[in-house]
N, C-alpha and C positions, 0 to 999 in steps of 0.2 A: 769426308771421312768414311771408309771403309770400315764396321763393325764387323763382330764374329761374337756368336753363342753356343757354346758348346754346353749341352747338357748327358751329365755325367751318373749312371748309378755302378757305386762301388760295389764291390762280393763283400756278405758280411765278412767279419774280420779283417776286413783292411783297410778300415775307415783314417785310422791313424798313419797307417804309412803313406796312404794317397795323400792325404790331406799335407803333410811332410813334403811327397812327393811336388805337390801343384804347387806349394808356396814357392818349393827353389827355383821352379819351373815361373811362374808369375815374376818374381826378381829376376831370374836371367832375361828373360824376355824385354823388361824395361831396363835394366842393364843396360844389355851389350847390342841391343839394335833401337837406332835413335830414331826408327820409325813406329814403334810399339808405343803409343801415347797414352795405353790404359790399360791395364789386365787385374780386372776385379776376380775374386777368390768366393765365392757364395754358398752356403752350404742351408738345408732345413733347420731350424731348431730342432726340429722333432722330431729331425730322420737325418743322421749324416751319413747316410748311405748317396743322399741324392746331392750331386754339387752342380753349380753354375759356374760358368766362365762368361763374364764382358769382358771384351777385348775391344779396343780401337787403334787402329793402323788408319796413316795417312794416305794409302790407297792399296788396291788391290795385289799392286806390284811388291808392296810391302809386306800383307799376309802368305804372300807367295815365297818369298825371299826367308821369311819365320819359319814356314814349313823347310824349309832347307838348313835350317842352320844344328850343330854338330848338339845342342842342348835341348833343341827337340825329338832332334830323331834317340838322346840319352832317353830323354822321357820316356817316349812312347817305351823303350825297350825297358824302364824301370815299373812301370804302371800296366804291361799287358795281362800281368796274370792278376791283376787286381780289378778291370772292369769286368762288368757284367753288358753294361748298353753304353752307347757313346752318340750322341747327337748334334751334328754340326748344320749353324745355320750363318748366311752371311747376312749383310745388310746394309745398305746407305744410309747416312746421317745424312736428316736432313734440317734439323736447328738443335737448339737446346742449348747450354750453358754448362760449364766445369770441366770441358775438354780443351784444352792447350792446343 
């Protein structure tokens, strides 16, 4: 399994419409591409300016294939003036339990 981490801090005042924002974004994703096997939504208690993204795609071809598709590039164009930092990490799974 191919994972992804993206770590997110929002500009004050747009903690709500991000958060709005990622959830449609997390449902389209496990939707409409049957290789998206998890996208977890994370935010601080104490600070939701700061969010998390777990993702797991059945392989790289399939994170690859996300970044193409017509509801992320929506995304990215509904959330630009809303980030402040954006950090992406990739990753192999290599055991654990609760992934399909």
């Amino acid at each position: 399994m191919f994972v992804v981490t993206v770590h997110f801090k929002v500009r004050s005042g747009h903690e709500e419409g991000f958060r709005a924002a990622i959830l449609d974004q997390a449902c389209n994703s496990l939707r409409l591409e049957p290789e998206c096997r998890q996208f977890d939504v994370c935010r601080k208690p104490e600070n939701g300016a700061e969010v998390f993204l777990y993702e797991v795609y059945s392989d790289a071809a399939a994170f690859d294939a996300h970044q193409k598709t017509d509801h992320f590039a929506g995304f990215g164009a509904r959330v630009a003036h809303m980030v402040e930092k954006k950090k992406v990490q990739t990753w192999e799974r290599v055991g654990g339990v609760g992934v399909v």
